[in-house]
MARKOLSE-96717 format. One record per residue (C-alpha): residue number from 1; residue in one letter; chain; y, z, x. Coordinates in steps of 0.5 Angstrom, whole numbers, plus 2048, in hexadecimal, padded with zeros to 3 digits. Layout:
 num residuo cadena   y   z   x
 NUM       A      A   Y   Z   X
...
***
This chain:
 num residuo cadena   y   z   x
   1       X      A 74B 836 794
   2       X      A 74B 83A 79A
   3       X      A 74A 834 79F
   4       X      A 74F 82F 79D
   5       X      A 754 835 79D
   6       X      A 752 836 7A4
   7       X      A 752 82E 7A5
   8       X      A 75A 82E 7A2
   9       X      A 75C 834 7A6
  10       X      A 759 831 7AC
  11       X      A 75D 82A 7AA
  12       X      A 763 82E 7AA
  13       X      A 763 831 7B1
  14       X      A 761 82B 7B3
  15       X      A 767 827 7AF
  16       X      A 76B 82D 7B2
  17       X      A 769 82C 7B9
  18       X      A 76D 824 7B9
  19       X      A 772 824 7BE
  20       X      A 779 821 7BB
  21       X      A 778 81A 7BF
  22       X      A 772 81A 7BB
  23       X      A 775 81C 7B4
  24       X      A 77B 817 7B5
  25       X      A 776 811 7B7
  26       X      A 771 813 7B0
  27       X      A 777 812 7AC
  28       X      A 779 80C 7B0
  29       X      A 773 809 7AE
  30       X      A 774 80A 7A7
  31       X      A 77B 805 7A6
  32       X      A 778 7FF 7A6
  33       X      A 77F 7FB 7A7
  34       X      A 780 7FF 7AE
  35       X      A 779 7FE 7B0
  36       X      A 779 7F6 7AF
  37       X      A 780 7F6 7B2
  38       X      A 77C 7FA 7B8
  39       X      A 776 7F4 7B9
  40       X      A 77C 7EF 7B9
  41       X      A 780 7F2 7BE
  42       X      A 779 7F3 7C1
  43       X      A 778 7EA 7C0
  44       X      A 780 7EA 7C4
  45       X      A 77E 7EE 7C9
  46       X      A 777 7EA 7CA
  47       X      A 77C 7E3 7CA
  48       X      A 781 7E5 7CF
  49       X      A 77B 7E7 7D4
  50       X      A 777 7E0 7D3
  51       X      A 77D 7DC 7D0
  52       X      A 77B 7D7 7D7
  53       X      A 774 7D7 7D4
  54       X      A 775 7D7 7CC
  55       X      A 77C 7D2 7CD
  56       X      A 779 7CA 7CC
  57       X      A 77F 7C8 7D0
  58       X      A 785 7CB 7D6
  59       X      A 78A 7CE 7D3
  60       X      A 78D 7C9 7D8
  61       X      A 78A 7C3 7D7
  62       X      A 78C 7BD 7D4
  63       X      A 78C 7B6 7D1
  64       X      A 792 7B2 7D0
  65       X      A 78E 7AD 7CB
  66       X      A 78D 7B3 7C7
  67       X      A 794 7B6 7C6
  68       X      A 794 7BA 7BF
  69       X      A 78D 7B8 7BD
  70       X      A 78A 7BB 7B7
  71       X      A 784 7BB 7B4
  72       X      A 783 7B9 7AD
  73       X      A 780 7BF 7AA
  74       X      A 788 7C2 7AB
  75       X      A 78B 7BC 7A8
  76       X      A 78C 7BF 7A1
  77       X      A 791 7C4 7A6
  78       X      A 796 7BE 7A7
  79       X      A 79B 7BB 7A3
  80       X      A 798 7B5 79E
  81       X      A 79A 7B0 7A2
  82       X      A 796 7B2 7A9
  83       X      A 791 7AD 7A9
  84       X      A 797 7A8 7AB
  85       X      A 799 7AC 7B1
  86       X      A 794 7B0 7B3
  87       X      A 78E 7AF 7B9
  88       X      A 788 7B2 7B4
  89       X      A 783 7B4 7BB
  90       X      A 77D 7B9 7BA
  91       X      A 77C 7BA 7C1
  92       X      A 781 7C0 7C0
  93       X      A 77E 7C5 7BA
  94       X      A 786 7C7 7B9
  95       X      A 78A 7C2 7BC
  96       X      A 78D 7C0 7C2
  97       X      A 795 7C2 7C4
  98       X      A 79B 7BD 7C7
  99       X      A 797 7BD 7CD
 100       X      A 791 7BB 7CB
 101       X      A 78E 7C3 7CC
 102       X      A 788 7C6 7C8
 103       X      A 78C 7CA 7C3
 104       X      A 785 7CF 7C2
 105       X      A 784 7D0 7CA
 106       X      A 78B 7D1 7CB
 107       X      A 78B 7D7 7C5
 108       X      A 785 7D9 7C8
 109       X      A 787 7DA 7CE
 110       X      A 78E 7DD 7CB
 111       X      A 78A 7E3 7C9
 112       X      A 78A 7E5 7D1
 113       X      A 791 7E6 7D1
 114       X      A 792 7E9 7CA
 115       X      A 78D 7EE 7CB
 116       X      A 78F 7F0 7D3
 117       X      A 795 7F0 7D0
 118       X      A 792 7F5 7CB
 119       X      A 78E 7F9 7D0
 120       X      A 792 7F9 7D6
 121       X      A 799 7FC 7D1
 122       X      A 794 802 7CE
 123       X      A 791 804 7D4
 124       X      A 799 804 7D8
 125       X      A 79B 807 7D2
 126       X      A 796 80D 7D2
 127       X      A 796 80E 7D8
 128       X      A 79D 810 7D9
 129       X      A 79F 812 7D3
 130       X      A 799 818 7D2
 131       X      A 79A 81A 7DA
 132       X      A 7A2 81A 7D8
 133       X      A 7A1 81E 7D0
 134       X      A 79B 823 7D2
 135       X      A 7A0 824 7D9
 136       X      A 7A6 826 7D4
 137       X      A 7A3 829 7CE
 138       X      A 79F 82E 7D3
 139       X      A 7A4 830 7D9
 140       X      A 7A9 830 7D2
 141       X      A 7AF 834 7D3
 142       X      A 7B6 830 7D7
 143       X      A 7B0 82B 7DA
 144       X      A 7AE 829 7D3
 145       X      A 7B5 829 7D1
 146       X      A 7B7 825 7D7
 147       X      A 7B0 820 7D7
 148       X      A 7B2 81F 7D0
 149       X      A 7BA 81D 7D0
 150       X      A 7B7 818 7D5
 151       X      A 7B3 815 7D0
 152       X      A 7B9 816 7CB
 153       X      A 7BD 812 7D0
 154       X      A 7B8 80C 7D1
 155       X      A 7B7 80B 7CA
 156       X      A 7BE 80A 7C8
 157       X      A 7BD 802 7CC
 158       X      A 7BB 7FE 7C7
 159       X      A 7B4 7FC 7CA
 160       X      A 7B4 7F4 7C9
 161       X      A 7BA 7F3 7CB
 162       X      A 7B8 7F7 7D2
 163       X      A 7B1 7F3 7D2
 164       X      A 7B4 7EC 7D2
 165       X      A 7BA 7EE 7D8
 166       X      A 7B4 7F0 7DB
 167       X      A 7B0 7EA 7DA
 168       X      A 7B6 7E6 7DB
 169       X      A 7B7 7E8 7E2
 170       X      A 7B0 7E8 7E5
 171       X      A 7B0 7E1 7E3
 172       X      A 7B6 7E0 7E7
 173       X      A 7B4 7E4 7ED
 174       X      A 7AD 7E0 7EC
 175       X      A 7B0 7D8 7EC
 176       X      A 7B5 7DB 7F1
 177       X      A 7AD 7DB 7F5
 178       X      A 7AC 7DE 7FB
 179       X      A 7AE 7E4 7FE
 180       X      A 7AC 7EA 801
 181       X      A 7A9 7F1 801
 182       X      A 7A7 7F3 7FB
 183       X      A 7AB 7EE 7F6
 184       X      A 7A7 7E9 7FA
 185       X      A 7A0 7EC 7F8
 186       X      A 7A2 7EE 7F1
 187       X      A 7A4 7E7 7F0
 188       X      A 79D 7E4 7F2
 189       X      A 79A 7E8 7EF
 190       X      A 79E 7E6 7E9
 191       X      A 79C 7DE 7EA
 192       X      A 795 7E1 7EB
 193       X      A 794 7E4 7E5
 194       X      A 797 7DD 7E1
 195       X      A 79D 7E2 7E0
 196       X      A 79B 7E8 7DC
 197       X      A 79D 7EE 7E1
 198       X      A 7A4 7EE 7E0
 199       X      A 7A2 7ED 7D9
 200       X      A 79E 7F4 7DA
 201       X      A 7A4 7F8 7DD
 202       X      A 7A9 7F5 7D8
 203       X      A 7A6 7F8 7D2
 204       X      A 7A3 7FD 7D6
 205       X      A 7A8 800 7D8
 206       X      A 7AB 804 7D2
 207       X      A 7A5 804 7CE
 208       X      A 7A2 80B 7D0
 209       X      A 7A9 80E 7CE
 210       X      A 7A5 80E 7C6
 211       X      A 79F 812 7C9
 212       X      A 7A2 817 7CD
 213       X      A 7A6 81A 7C7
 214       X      A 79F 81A 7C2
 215       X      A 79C 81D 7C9
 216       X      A 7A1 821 7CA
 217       X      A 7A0 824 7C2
 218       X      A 799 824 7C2
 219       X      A 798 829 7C8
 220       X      A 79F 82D 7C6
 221       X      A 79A 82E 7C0
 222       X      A 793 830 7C3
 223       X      A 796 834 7C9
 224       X      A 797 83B 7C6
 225       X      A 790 83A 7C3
 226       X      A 78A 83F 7C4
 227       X      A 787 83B 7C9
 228       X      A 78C 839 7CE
 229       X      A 78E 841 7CE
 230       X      A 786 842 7D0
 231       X      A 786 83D 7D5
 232       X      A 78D 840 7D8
 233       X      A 789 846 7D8
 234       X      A 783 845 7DC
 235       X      A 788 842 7E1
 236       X      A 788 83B 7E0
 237       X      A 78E 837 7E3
 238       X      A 793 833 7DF
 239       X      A 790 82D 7E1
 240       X      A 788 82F 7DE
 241       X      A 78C 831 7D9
 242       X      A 790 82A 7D6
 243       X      A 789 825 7D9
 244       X      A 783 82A 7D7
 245       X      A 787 82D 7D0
 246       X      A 78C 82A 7CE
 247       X      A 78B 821 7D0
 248       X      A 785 821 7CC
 249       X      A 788 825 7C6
 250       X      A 78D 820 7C6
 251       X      A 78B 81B 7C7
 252       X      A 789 818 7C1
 253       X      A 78F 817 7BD
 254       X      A 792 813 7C4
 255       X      A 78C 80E 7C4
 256       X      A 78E 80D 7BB
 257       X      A 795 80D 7BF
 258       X      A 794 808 7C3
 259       X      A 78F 804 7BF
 260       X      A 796 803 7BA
 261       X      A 79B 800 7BF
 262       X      A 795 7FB 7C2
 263       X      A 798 7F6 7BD
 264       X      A 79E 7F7 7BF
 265       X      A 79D 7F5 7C7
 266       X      A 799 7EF 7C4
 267       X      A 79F 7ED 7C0
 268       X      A 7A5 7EE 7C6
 269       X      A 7A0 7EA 7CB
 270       X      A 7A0 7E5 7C6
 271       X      A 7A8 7E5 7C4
 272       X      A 7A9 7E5 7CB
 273       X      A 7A5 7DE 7CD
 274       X      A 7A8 7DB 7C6
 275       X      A 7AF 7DC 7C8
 276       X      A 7AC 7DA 7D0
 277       X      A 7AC 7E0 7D3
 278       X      A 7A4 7E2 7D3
 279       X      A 79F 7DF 7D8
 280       X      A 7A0 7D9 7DB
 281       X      A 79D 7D2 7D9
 282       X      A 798 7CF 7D9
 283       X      A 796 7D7 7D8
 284       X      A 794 7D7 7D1
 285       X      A 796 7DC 7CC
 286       X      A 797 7DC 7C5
 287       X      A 79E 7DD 7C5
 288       X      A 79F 7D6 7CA
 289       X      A 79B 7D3 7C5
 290       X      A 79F 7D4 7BF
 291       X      A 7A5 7D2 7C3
 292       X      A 7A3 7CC 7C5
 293       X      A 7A0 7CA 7BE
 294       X      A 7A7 7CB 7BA
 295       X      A 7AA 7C4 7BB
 296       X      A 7A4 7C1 7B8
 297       X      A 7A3 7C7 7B2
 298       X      A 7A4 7C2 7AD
 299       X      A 7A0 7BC 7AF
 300       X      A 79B 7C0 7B3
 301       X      A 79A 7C8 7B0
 302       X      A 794 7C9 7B3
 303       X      A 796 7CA 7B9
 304       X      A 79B 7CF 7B7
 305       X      A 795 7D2 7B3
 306       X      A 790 7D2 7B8
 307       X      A 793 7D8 7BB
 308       X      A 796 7DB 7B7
 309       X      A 791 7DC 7B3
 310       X      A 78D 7E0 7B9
 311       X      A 794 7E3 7BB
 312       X      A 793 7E7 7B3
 313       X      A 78C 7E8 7B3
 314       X      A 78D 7EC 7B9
 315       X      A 792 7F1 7B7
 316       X      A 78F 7F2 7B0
 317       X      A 789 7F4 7B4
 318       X      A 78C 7F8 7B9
 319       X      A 790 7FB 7B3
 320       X      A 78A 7FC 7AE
 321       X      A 786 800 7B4
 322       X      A 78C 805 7B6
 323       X      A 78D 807 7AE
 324       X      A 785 808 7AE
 325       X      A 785 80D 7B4
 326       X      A 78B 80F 7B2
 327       X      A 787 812 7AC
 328       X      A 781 813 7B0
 329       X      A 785 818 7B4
 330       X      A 788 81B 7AE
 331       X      A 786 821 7AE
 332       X      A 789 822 7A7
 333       X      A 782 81D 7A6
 334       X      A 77D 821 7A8
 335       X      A 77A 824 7A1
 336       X      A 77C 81E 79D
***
C-alpha cells in the first residue's frame, strides 16, 4: 500500500508539474470534433503548398472543346433531362467550367487564397491589435481612455462598406496603371501576388480593432496580480513585464479569439471576388468560381457545388477548432 500510494503522489506532482500549454493541449486532444477539424486544416494547408503538384491540371488551363463537361459519375446532380444537353467527359473528376477549366484543380488551387486570405488576416489582426490592447490596458489612465475612443471611433464605420471602398479604388488606382513612387510598387506587387495584397490591407485594416479590446480586458485583469508586482519589485521595466508576463498569460484566449474570426476573413475575401472585387482572373478563388457558376445554377449545379462545398467544409473546421481550444483553455475545464 505504501508503494502504490508513493506511486500516486509521485503522479500527482508530476500532473502538477504540466505548464498550462501543456493542459489545454491534453484537453485538446479529447474533443474529437476540434481534433479531426485540426488533421483537416492541416490537409488545407498541405494542399495550398503542393496545389501545383496534387492539381491534374492549371488552374489556368483550358480546352474550348470541353466547355461545362461532367463526368458520368455526377449526372444524378443535374436535372432529368442532362443527357441531351450535357458533354458527359471523365477526363475531369468534377467537371469542367464555361471555359474548359478543370473545376477540381481550380478549387485546389483556390485553397491558397482562402487560407493566405485566413492566415495573413490573423496574423495582421494580432499583431496590431495585441501591441494596441496590452499598450492601452497597461499604461491605463487618459492613454487607455484616449487609445480606446479611437477604437470606438473606428468601430462606428460600417466595416464592409469600408472594405468595398477600398477594394473599389485599388482597382481604380490598378487599371488606371502606372504610376510612380510607392503607388507603382504597391501596384506591382498587387498584379504579382494575382491580386491578393490589396485584399490583405482591406481586411486588415479594421480587423484588429476586436483583439485590441479583448487584449486590452485581459491585461487589465492580470496586471494587479502577485506576480506582475514581484517583477515590478526585482526592477523589471515595463516592457519585460508585458513581453516576459503578461503576453504569455494572455495569449491563449487571443489565439481561441483569432481562431473564431478566421471563417470570417475566408468569407469576405470570398463575398469580395463574388461581387468582383477580390483577386484578379485567372487567379482561382472560391469566391470567383460561384460567381461564374451562377448563370449555369440550374442546368450545371456542379459548378457552383464544387466550391461551395469547400468554401463551408473550411469554415466549419476553422470553426469547430476554435470552440475546442476555446474549451481547452477554459480554465473552468481544468477538473472536469
Amino acid at each position: 500500500m505504501a508503494v502504490a500510494d508513493l506511486s500516486q503522489t509521485q503522479e500527482t506532482i508530476v500532473r502538477k508539474e504540466r505548464s498550462l500549454w501543456a493542459e489545454s493541449f491534453s484537453r485538446l486532444l479529447k474533443n474529437k470534433v476540434a481534433v479531426v477539424s485540426a488533421i483537416f486544416i492541416i490537409l488545407l494547408v498541405f494542399t495550398a503548398v503542393f496545389a501545383h503538384l496534387i492539381a491534374p491540371y492549371d488552374f489556368a488551363e483550358q480546352d474550348l472543346l470541353a466547355t461545362n463537361a461532367v463526368p458520368e459519375w455526377m449526372l444524378f446532380l443535374l436535372p432529368a433531362n442532362a443527357e441531351n444537353y450535357a458533354k458527359i467527359s471523365d477526363a475531369y473528376m468534377l467537371g469542367a467550367d464555361h471555359l474548359g477549366r478543370d473545376l477540381l484543380s481550380r478549387t485546389l488551387y483556390g485553397t491558397r487564397v482562402s487560407l493566405t486570405i485566413a492566415f495573413a488576416g490573423a496574423a495582421v489582426s494580432l499583431l496590431i491589435g495585441t501591441v494596441y490592447g496590452m499598450a492601452s490596458g497597461f499604461f491605463g489612465g487618459r492613454v487607455d481612455n484616449l487609445m480606446m475612443r479611437i477604437v470606438d471611433f473606428l468601430y462606428a464605420f460600417p466595416f464592409l462598406v469600408v472594405v468595398i471602398l477600398l477594394q473599389t479604388y485599388f482597382k481604380a488606382i490598378a487599371r488606371r496603371g502606372g504610376g510612380e513612387g510607392l503607388g507603382s510598387v504597391l501596384i506591382n506587387a498587387n498584379n504579382e501576388m494575382g491580386g491578393m495584397l490589396f485584399l490583405f490591407i482591406a481586411i486588415g485594416l479594421l480587423n484588429w480593432l476586436g483583439m485590441a479590446r479583448i487584449a486590452r480586458g485581459q491585461v487589465l485583469s492580470y496586471k494587479k496580480m502577485e506576480f506582475v508586482e514581484a517583477a515590478r519589485a526585482v526592477g523589471a521595466n515595463d516592457t519585460r513585464i508585458m513581453i516576459k508576463h503578461l503576453f504569455p498569460n494572455i495569449l491563449g484566449p487571443l489565439i481561441v479569439a483569432e481562431t473564431l474570426a478566421i471563417p470570417g476573413y475566408i468569407f469576405t475575401e470570398a463575398f469580395l471576388s463574388f461581387i468582383g472585387l477580390g483577386v484578379n482572373p485567372p487567379t482561382p478563388s472560391w469566391g470567383i468560381m460561384i460567381s461564374e457558376a451562377v448563370p449555369a445554377l440550374r442546368v450545371y449545379p456542379n459548378q457552383v457545388l464544387v466550391p461551395a462545398i469547400a468554401l463551408s467544409l473550411t469554415t466549419l473546421a476553422f470553426n469547430f477548432l476554435g470552440d475546442g481550444l476555446r474549451d481547452a483553455f477554459d480554465p473552468r475545464q481544468k477538473n472536469k
